[in-house]
C-alpha positions in Angstrom: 0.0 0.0 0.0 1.4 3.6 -0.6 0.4 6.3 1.0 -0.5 9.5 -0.7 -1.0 11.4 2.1 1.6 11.4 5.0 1.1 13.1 8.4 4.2 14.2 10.7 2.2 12.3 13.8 3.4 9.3 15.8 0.9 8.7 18.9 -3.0 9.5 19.3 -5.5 10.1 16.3 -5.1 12.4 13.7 -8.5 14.3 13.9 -9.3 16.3 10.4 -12.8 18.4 11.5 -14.8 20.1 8.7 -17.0 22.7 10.7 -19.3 23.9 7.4 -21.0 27.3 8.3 -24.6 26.2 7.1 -24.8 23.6 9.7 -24.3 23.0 13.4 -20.9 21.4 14.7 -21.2 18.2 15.7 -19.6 14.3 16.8 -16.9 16.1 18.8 -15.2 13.8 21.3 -15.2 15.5 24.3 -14.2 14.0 27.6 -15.8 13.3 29.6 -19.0 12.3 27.0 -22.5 10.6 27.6 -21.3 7.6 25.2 -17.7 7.7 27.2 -19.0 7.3 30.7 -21.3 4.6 29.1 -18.4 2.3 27.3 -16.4 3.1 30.3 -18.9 1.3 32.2 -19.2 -1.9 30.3 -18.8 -4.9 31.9 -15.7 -6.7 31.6 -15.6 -10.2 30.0 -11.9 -12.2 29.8 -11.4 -13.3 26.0 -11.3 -16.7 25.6 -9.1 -17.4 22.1 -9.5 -20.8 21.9 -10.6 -24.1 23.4 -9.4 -27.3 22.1 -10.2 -31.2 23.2 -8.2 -34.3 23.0 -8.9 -36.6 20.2 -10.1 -39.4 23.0 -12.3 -36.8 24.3 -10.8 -36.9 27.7 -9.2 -33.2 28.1 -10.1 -29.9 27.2 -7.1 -27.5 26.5 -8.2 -23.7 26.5 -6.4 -20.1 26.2 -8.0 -17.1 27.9 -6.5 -13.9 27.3 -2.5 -15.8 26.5 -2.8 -18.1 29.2 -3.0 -21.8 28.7 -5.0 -24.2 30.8 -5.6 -28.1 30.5 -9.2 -29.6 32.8 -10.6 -32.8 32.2 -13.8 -32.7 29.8 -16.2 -33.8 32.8 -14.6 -30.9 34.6 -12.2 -30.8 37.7 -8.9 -30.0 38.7 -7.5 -27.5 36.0 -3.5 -27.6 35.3 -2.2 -23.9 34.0 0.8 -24.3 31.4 3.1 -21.3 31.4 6.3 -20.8 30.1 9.6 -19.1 31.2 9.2 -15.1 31.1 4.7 -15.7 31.0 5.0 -15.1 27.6 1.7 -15.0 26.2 0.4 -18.1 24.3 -1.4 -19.3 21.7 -2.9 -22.0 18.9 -2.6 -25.0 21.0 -3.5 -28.4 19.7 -3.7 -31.9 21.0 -0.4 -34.9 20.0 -2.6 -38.0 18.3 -2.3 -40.2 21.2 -4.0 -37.2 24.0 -0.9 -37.5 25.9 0.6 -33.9 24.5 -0.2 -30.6 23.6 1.9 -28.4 21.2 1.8 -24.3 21.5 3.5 -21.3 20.4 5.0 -18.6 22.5 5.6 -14.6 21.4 7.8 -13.2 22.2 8.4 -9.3 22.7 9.7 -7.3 20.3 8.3 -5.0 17.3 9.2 -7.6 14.9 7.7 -11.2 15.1 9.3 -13.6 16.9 8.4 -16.9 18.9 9.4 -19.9 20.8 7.7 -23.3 20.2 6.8 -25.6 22.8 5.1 -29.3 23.7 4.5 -30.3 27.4 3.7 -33.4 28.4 0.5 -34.0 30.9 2.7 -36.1 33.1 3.0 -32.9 34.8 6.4 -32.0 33.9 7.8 -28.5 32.3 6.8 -27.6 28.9 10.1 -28.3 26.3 11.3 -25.5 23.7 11.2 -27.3 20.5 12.3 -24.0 18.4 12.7 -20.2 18.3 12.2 -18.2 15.1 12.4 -15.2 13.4 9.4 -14.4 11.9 5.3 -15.3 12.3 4.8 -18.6 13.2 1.2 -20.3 13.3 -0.8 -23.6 14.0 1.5 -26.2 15.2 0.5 -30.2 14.5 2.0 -33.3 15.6 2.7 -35.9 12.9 0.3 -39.3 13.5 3.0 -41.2 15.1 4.1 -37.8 17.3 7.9 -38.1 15.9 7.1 -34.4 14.4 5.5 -31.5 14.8 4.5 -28.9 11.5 3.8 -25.4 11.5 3.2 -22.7 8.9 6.3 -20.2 9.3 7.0 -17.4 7.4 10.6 -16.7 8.1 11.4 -12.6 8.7 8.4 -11.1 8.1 8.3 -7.6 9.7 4.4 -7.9 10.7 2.1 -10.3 12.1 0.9 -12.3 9.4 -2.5 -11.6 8.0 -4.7 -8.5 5.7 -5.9 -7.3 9.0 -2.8 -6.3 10.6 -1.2 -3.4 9.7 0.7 -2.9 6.7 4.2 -2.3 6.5 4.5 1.1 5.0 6.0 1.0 1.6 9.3 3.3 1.1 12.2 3.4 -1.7 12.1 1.3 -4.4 9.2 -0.9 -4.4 9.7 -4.2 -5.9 8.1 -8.0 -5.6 9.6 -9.0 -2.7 7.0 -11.2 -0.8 6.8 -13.0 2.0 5.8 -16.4 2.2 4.0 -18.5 4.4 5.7 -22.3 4.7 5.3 -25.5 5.8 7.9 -26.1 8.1 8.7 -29.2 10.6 10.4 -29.9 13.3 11.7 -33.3 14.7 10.7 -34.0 17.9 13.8 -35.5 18.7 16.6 -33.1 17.3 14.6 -30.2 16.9 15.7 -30.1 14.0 13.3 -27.5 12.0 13.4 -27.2 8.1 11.2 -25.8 6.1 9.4 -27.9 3.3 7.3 -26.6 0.7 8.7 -24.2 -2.1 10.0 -20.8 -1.5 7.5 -19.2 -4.2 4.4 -20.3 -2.6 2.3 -19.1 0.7 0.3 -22.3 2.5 -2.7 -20.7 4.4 -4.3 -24.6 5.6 -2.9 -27.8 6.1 -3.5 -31.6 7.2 -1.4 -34.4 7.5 -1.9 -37.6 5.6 -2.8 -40.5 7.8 0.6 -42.7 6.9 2.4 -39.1 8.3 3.6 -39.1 4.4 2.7 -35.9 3.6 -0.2 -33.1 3.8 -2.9 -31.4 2.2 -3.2 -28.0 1.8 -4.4 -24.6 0.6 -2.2 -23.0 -1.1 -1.2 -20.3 -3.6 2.1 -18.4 -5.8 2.4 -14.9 -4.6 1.3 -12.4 -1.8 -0.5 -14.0 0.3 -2.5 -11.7 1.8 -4.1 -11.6 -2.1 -3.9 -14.6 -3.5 -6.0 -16.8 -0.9 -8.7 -16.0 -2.5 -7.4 -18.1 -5.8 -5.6 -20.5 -3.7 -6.1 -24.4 -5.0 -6.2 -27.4 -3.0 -2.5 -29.3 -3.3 -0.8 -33.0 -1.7 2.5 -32.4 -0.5 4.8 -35.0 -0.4 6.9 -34.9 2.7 10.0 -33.9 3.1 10.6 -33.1 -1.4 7.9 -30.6 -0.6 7.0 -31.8 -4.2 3.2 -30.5 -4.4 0.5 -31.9 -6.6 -2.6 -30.1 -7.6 -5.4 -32.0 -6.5 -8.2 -29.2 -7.3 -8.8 -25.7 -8.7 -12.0 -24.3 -7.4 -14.4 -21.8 -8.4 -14.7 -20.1 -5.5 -12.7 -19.5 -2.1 -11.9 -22.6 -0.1 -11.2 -23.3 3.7 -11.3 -25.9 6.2 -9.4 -29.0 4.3 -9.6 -32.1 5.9 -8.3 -35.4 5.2 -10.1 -38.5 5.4 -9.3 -41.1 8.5 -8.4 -43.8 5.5 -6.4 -41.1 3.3 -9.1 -41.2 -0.1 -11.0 -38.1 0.5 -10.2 -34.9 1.4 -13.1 -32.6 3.0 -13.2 -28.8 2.6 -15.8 -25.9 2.2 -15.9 -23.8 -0.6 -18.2 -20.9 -1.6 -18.0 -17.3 -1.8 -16.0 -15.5 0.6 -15.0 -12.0 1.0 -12.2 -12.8 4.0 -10.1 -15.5 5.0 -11.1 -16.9 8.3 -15.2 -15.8 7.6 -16.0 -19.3 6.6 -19.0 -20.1 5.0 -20.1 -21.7 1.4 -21.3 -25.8 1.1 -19.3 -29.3 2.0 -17.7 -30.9 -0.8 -15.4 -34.0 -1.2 -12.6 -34.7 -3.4 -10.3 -37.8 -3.8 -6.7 -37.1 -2.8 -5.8 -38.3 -6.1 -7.5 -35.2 -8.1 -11.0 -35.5 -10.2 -13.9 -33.4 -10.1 -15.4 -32.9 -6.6 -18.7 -33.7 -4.8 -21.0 -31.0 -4.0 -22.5 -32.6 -0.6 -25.0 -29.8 0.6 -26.0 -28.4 -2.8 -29.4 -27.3 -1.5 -28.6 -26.6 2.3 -30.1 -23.5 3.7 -27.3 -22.4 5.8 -23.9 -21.9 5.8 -21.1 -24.5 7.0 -18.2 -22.8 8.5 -16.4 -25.4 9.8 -16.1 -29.5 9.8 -13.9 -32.6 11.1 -14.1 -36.3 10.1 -16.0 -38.8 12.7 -15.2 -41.7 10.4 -14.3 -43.0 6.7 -17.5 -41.7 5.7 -18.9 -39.3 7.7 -18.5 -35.1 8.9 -19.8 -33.3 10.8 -19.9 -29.7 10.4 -20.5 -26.3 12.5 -23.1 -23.6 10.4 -24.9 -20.5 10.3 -28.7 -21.6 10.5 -31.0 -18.6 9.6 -28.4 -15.9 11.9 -28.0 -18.9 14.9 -25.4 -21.8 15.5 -25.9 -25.2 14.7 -24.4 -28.9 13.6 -25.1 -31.2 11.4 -23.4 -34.5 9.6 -23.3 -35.2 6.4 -23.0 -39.1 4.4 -20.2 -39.2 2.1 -21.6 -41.9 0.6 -25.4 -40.6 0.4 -24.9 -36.9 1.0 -27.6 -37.6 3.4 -27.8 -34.8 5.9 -29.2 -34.8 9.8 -29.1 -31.6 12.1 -27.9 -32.4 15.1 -28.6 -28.9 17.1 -29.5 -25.5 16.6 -29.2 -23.1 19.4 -29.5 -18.3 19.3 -26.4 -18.4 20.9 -23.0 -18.1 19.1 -20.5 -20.6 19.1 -16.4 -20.1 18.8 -14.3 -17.4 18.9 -13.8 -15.8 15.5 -17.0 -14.6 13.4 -18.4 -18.1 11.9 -19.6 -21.0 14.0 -16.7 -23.5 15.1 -15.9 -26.2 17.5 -13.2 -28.6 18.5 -14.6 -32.7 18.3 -12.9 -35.9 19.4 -11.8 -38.4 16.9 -15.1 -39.7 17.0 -17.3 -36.8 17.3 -19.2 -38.2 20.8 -17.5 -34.9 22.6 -16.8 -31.6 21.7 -15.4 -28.5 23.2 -17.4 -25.0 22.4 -16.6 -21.4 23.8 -20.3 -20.8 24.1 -21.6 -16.6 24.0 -24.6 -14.6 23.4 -26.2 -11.3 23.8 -27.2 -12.0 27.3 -24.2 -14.0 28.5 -20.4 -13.9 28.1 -18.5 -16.2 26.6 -17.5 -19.6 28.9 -16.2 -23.1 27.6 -18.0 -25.7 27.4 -17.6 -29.7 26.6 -19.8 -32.7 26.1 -22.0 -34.1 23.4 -23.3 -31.5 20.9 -25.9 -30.4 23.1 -25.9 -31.2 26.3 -22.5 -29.7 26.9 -21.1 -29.1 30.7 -20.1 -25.6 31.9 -15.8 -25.9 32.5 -14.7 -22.0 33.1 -16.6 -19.4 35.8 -14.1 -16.6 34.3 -16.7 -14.3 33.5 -19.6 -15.2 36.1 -19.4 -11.3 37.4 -20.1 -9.7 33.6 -23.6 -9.3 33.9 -25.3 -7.4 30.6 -26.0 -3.8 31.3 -28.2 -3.3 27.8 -31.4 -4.3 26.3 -32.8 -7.6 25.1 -31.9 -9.2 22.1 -34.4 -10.8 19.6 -33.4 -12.5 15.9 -35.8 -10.6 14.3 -37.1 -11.3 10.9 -38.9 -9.8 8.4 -39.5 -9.5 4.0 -38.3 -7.7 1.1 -40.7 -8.8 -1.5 -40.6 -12.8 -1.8 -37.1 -12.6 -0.2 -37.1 -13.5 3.6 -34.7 -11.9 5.8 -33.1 -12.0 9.3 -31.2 -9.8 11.7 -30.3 -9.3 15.3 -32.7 -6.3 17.3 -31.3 -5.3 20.6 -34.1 -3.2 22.4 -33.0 0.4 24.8 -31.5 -0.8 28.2 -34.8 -0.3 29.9 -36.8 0.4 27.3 -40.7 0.8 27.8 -43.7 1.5 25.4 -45.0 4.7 25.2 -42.1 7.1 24.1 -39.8 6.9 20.6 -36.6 6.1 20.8 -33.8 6.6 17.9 -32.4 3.5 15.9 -28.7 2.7 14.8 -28.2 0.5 11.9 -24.9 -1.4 12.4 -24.0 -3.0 8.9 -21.7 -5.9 9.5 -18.2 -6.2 7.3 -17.9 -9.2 4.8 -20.0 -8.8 2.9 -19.8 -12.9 3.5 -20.4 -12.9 6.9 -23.1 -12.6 9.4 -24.4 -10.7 12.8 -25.1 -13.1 15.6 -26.0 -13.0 19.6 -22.6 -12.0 20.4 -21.5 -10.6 23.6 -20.8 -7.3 22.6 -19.9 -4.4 25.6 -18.4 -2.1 22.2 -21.4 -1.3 20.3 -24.5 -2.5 20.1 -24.6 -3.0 23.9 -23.6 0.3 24.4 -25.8 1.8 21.8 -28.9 -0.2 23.6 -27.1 1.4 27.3 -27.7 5.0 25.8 -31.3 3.9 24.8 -31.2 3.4 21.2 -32.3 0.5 19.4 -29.5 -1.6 17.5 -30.0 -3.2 14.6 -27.8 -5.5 13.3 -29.0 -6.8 9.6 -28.2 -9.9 7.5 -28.8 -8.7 4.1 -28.5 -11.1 0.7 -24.9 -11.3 0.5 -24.8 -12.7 4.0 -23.8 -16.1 5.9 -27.0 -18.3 7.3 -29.6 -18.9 4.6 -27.0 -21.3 2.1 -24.8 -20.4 -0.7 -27.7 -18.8 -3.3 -28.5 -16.5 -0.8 -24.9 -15.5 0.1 -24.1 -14.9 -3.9 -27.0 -12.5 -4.3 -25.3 -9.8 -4.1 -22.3 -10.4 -6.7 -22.1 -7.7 -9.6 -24.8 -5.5 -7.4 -23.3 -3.9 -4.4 -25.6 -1.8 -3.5 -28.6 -2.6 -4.7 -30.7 -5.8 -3.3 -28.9 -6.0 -0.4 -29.1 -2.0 0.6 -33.0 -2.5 0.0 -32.6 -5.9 2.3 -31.6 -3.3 5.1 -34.2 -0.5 4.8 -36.8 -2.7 4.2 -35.8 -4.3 7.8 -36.0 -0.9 9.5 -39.0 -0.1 8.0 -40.3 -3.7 9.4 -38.8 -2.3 13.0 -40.0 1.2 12.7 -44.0 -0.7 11.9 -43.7 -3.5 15.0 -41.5 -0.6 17.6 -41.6 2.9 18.2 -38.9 4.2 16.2 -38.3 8.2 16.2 -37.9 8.7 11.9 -36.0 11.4 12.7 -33.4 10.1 15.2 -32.2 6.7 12.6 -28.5 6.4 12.1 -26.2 4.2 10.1 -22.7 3.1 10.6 -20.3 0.3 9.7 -16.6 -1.3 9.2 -15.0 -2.2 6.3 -18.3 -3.7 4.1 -20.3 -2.1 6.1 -18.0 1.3 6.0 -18.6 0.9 2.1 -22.5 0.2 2.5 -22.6 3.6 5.0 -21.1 5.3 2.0 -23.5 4.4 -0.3 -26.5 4.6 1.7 -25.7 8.4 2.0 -26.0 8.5 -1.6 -29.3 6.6 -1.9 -31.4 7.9 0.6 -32.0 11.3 3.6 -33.4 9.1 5.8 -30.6 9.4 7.9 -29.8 11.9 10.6 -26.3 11.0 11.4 -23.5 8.4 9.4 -20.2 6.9 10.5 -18.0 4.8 8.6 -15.2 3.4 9.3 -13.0 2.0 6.9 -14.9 2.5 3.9 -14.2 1.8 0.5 -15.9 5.1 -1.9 -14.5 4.9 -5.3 -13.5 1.3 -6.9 -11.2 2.6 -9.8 -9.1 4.0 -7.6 -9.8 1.5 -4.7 -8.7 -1.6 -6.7 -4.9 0.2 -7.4 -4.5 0.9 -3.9 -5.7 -2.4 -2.0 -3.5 -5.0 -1.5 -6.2 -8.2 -1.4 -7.2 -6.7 -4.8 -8.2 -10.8 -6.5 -11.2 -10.4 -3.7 -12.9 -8.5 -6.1 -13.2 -10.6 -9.6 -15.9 -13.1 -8.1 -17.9 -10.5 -6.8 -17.5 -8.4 -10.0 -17.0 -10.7 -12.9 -14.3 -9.2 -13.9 -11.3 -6.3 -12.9 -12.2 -2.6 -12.4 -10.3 -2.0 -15.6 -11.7 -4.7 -17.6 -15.2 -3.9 -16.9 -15.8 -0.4 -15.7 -19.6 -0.4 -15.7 -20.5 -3.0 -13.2 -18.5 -1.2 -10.7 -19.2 2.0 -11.2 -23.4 1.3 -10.7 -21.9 0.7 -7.3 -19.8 3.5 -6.5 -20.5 6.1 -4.0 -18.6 8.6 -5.9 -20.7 8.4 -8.4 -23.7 10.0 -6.8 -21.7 11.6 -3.6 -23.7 15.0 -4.9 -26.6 13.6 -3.2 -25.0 13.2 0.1 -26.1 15.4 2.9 -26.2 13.3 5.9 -23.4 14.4 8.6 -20.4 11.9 8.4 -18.0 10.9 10.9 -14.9 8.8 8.7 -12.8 7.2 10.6 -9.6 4.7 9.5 -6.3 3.3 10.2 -3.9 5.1 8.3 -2.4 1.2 7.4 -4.9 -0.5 6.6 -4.3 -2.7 3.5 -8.1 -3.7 3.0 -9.3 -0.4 2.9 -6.6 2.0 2.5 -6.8 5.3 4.3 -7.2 6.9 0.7 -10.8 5.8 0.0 -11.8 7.6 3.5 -9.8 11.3 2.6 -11.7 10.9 -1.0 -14.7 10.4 0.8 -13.7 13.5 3.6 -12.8 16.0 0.9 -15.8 15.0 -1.8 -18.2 15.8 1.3 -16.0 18.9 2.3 -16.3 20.1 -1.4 -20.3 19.6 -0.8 -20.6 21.5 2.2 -21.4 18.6 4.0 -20.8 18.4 7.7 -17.9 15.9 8.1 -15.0 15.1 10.3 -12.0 12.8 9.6 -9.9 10.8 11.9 -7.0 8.6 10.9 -5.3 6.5 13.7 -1.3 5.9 13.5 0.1 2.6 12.6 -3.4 1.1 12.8 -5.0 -2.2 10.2 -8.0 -2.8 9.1 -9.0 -3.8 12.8 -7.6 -1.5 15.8 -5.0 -3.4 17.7 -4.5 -0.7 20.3 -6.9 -0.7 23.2 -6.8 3.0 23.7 -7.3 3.5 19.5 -10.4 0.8 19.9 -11.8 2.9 22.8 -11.7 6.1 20.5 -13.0 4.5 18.0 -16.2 3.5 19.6 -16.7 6.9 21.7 -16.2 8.9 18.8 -19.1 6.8 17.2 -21.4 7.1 20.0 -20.5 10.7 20.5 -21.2 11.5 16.3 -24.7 10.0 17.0 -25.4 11.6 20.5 -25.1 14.8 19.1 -26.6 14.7 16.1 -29.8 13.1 17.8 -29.4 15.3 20.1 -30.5 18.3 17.7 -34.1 16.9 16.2 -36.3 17.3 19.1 -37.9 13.3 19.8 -41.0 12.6 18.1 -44.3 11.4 20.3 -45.0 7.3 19.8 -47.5 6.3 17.6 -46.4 2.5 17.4 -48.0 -0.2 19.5 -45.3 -2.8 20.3 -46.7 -6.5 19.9 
C-alpha cells in the first residue's frame, strides 16, 4: 500500500474536523462524554481465544486472554501451562495419542518472533522445540508424534495476516514477498526445516494418515491476495513436491483429510475474507478429479467441519443468523441436524468447535447477547459448563431478539437489541450497524463495544443480514455479486421499515454506521437515501477505480464483479459512492487506520474531501500505525466513543417525536 497522504504524527489520532457554516458542529469527542461514561462502564468479559479437546475426548485444552489451561472434559482440577518469562500463548492443539499438547510462545519485540513448545500432561515442564524469526502459526503433531508442522514465514516484519497493519511501503518498491511455509520440526533433534517451495504461501494444512505428507491450501504470490485463488494441493513430505489435486471456483477453507487417506473434505463458496468461513461441503479424492458438492441445497452456511469416520462429517453452520451442527454421508450426501441453538459458538466470526476423533465430545466457547463467553464440553448439546471466568459480567443493555422480516418474496433475518430499559410509550432513535464481509453474518454475540452500548444509551441496535450474508446457504450469500448496492441496501431499509411498523422508532433520530463492508455500504447509503440523521463509517471503501490500485487483497474482487475494475468499468461504477456523492447530505463521521491494506486510508480522505467540497458536515480521523482492525486498546476505545459521540449529538438536535407504534 502507498500512502499519498503522509502526516508528521506518531501517537494519538489524527482528527481532520470540517465545521461547514450552514450547519451546526457536531460528533466532537469531548471528555468526559455521555457515550464515554457509558463504554467506560461496560462490563468486563476475559477473552477466551481458543478451546481445544483431545482426540479421546478426555481433556479440554483452552487459552484465555495468553494463558494456557488443560481440565478434564467432565470438569475438575484444571492444570495452567506457562512458560519461562509468562509469555503469552497461543494456537494450542492436541499430540494423536491425548498425551501432549503443542503451542507457540511470542515473544516481545516490534518484529515477530516466537518460541515453540510441547508439554507433556505427566505434569512436567513444557520443552522448547524452536525459536524463530518471523510469524509462526498452528502447530500439529505428525500421526505417530515423531514431528510436529507449523506454517512459518521466516522474517516477516508484521504479524501475518490483511488485518494487521501494513508495513509502509518506502524506496524502491519491488516483488519481494513474504511467504508462508510448511515447516517441521523433529521431535527428537529439533531439527526445524522448512518444506514446501519458497515461491508459494500455505494458508491450511493436514497431515496424511501414513504421516507421508499433507494437504493443503495453497497459492504463488502475496499472500495476503492470492487466498482467495488458492487451489487445493498434496505435498509429499519432506521433497515438498506438491500436486494439484483441485482448482476451485470459488474460495476454499477448512481442508480435511479422510481417517483412511481417499477423501479430502473442505468448504468452498464465496467469501470476501479468510477466516469468515461459509459456502457448502464438498469432497474430493486425494488423487485429483472433479469434486462432490454434498450440501448443494442446504439452507445455511457450514463454516467449519472434522471427520468422525471414513464416511462421515460433521460440520458447524450459520442456521437462519444462529449456531448449529449437522453430519453429512459421504456416501449418500444424506444430511441430519444435530442442534440448533441463538447463541453463538467459537471465537472468530463463523460457527466452530473442537470434536474428538469420534465426534461423541466436543469442546465450544459458548456466548450470546445475554451472556459472556464460557467453555463448554460434552455431546453436541448437552455440553457441561468448564470456566466461571466471567460469572461477574452481567449485561447492562437491552434484550436481544433474531428478528425477521421480508423484502418482496425474499425473507430476511437480523439481530434487534431493544434500549436498556426500554418501555412502550415514548420513541426512541435506531442505529443501523452493517456488518463487514460482505460474507459474513451478525449473531448474539456478547458485545460491551457497540451495540450493547448503543442499547445502554437507549437506542435500538440493529444488526441486519442482508443477501450477500452467511445463514440462509450459498444462493443467498451470492446474491449480491455484480450488485453492491442494490438488493442488499434494500434488504436493510426494508428491515428498518419492518422495525420502525412493530416498535416505536423516532424517523428522525435513525442512524447508520459500519466497518469495512459495512463502511462501504454507509457510503452508499448516504448517496441513496436522507433518511438518515447522522452516518459513521469506518474504513470504507468510496471509489472502486481508484480503490482496486490501492488495495492489496485486490483478486477479492473478480468473483464478486466478474471481472477487474479495468476490464469492466460499468459494473463497478453502478456501485460506487462517488458516483452519486452530490446527493449526500447526511453528517459523516470517517474514521480509518492510516495502514490498513483492505481499505486504504485513501478511499476515506476521497470520501472526507468529496463531502467537504459539498458542504457537508464531516469530520475525519486517521489512527497511527493502525490495520483494518484497531490493535490498540486505547485506539479501539476512540474508536467506539467517537461513534457514540457523532450520534449523541446529532440526535441530540431533532427534538424526539411522540409514539405512535403499539409494540406486539
Amino acid at each position: 500500500m502507498k500512502n499519498t497522504y503522509k502526516f508528521p504524527f506518531t501517537l494519538g489520532a489524527i482528527v481532520i474536523s470540517l465545521l461547514c457554516p450552514a450547519f451546526p458542529a457536531g460528533g466532537q469527542s469531548t471528555s468526559p462524554s455521555r457515550a464515554a461514561a457509558v463504554i467506560d462502564s461496560m462490563p468486563h468479559a476475559k477473552q477466551i481465544d481458543q478451546a481445544a479437546i483431545s482426540p479421546d475426548g478426555a481433556q479440554v485444552a483452552y487459552i484465555i486472554e495468553g494463558e494456557l489451561t488443560v481440565i478434564p472434559a467432565s470438569g475438575g482440577t484444571t492444570r495452567p501451562i506457562a512458560v519461562e518469562g509468562k509469555l503469552a500463548l497461543r494456537d494450542v492443539s492436541w499430540s494423536r495419542d491425548s498425551r501432549q499438547i503443542a503451542f507457540i510462545a511470542d515473544l516481545a519485540g516490534d518484529v515477530p518472533a516466537a518460541q515453540v513448545f510441547t508439554a507433556a500432561l505427566d505434569g512436567s515442564a513444557p520443552v522448547k522445540r524452536a525459536e524463530v524469526k518471523g510469524y509462526a502459526a498452528t502447530p500439529t503433531f505428525s500421526p505417530d508424534g515423531s514431528k510436529l508442522a507449523l506454517l512459518f514465514i521466516e522474517g516477516m516484519p508484521r504479524i501475518a495476516g490483511p488485518l494487521q497493519p501494513m508495513t509502509p511501503l518506502a524506496g524502491v518498491i519491488d516483488d519481494e514477498v513474504y511467504e508462508q511455509r510448511l515447516t517441521t520440526i523433529d521431535l527428537t533433534t529439533n531439527a526445524l526445516a522448512q518444506v514446501t517451495p519458497a515461491d508459494v504461501y500455505i494458508y491450511e494444512y493436514d497431515w496424511t494418515p501414513d504421516g507421508q505428507g499433507w494437504i493443503a491450501t495453497a497459492a504463488h504470490g502475496s499472500g495476503d491476495a492470492n487466498w482467495y485463488i488458492a487451489k487445493l494441493y498434496r505435498i509429499s513430505s519432506p521433497s515438498g513436491e506438491m500436486h494439484e489435486i483441485y482448482a476451485p471456483k470459488w474460495q476454499i477453507a477448512e481442508p480435511h483429510i479422510s481417517p483412511d487417506g481417499k477423501y479430502v473434505a473442505f468448504i468452498e463458496g464465496l467469501m470476501s475474507d479468510e477466516g469468515s468461513t461459509g459456502g457448502d461441503v464438498y469432497v474430493v479424492s486425494t488423487a485429483g478429479g472433479p469434486p462432490r458438492n454434498l450440501t448443494p441445497k442446504l439452507n445455511s452456511s457450514p463454516s467449519s467441519l472434522a471427520w468422525t469416520g471414513p464416511d462421515q462429517l460433521i460440520f458447524a453452520q450459520n442456521v437462519d443468523g444462529e449456531s448449529g451442527f449437522s453430519t453429512v454421508d459421504v456416501s449418500s450426501g444424506s444430511v441430519r441436524s444435530l442442534w440448533t441453538g441463538e447463541e453463538f459458538l467459537g471465537t472468530a466470526s463463523s460457527p466452530s468447535a473442537s470434536l474428538s476423533r469420534d465426534g461423541s465430545v466436543t469442546a465450544v466457547v459458548r456466548q450470546s447477547a445475554s451472556t459472556p463467553p464460557e467453555v463448554w464440553a460434552g455431546p453436541i448439546g448437552k455440553w457441561k459448563q468448564l470456566t466461571t471466568v466471567n460469572t461477574e459480567a452481567k449485561p447492562v443493555w437491552g434484550e436481544m431478539h433474531n428478528f425477521h422480516w421480508t423484502n418482496g418474496a425474499m425473507k430476511l433475518e437480523g439481530w434487534l437489541m431493544l434500549p436498556k430499559d426500554f418501555a412502550p410509550g415514548k420513541t426512541y432513535p435506531l442505529i443501523v450497524n452493517v456488518h463487514g464481509g460482505p460474507s459474513s453474518a451478525c449473531a448474539s454475540h456478547w458485545d460491551t463495544k457497540m451495540m450493547g452500548a448503543e442499547s445502554a444509551l437507549g437506542y435500538f441496535a440493529f444488526c441486519p443480514n442482508p443477501r450477500g450474508s452467511y445463514g440462509q446457504g450459498e444462493a443467498f450469500t451470492r446474491g449480491n455479486v455484480k450488485d453492491f448496492g442494490g438488493g442488499d441496501f434494500r434488504d436493510i431499509m426494508a428491515g428498518v421499515d419492518a422495525i420502525s411498523k412493530r416498535y416505536p422508532i423516532d424517523s428522525r433520530r435513525i442512524g447508520i454506521r459500519g466497518h469495512s463492508y459495512g463502511g462501504y455500504m454507509t457510503m452508499w447509503a448516504e448517496t441513496q437515501t436522507h433518511r438518515f440523521a447522522a452516518a459513521v463509517a469506518g474504513a470504507g471503501l468510496s471509489d472502486w477505480l481508484s480503490y482496486y490500485g490501492v488495495n492489496d487483497i485486490d483478486e477479492w474482487m473478480i468473483p464478486f464483479f466478474g471481472a477487474s475494475v479495468y476490464d469492466d468499468p460499468a459494473v463497478y461504477a453502478k456501485s460506487d459512492p462517488m458516483h452519486f456523492v452530490k446527493a449526500v447530505k447526511t453528517p459523516t463521521l470517517v474514521l480509518v487506520g492510516d495502514r490498513d491494506g483492505e481499505v486504504p486510508m485513501e478511499q476515506s480522505v476521497e470520501w472526507w474531501h468529496a463531502l467537504q467540497a459539498m458542504k457537508v458536515p464531516v469530520r475525519l480521523v486517521v489512527y497511527p500505525n493502525e490495520g483494518h482492525v484497531f490493535m490498540k486498546p486505547a485506539d479501539a476505545r476512540d474508536y467506539f466513543v467517537r461513534t457514540l459521540d457523532w450520534f449523541d449529538d446529532w440526535f441530540g438536535k431533532v427534538s424526539a417525536k411522540p409514539a405512535n407504534v403499539s409494540v406486539h
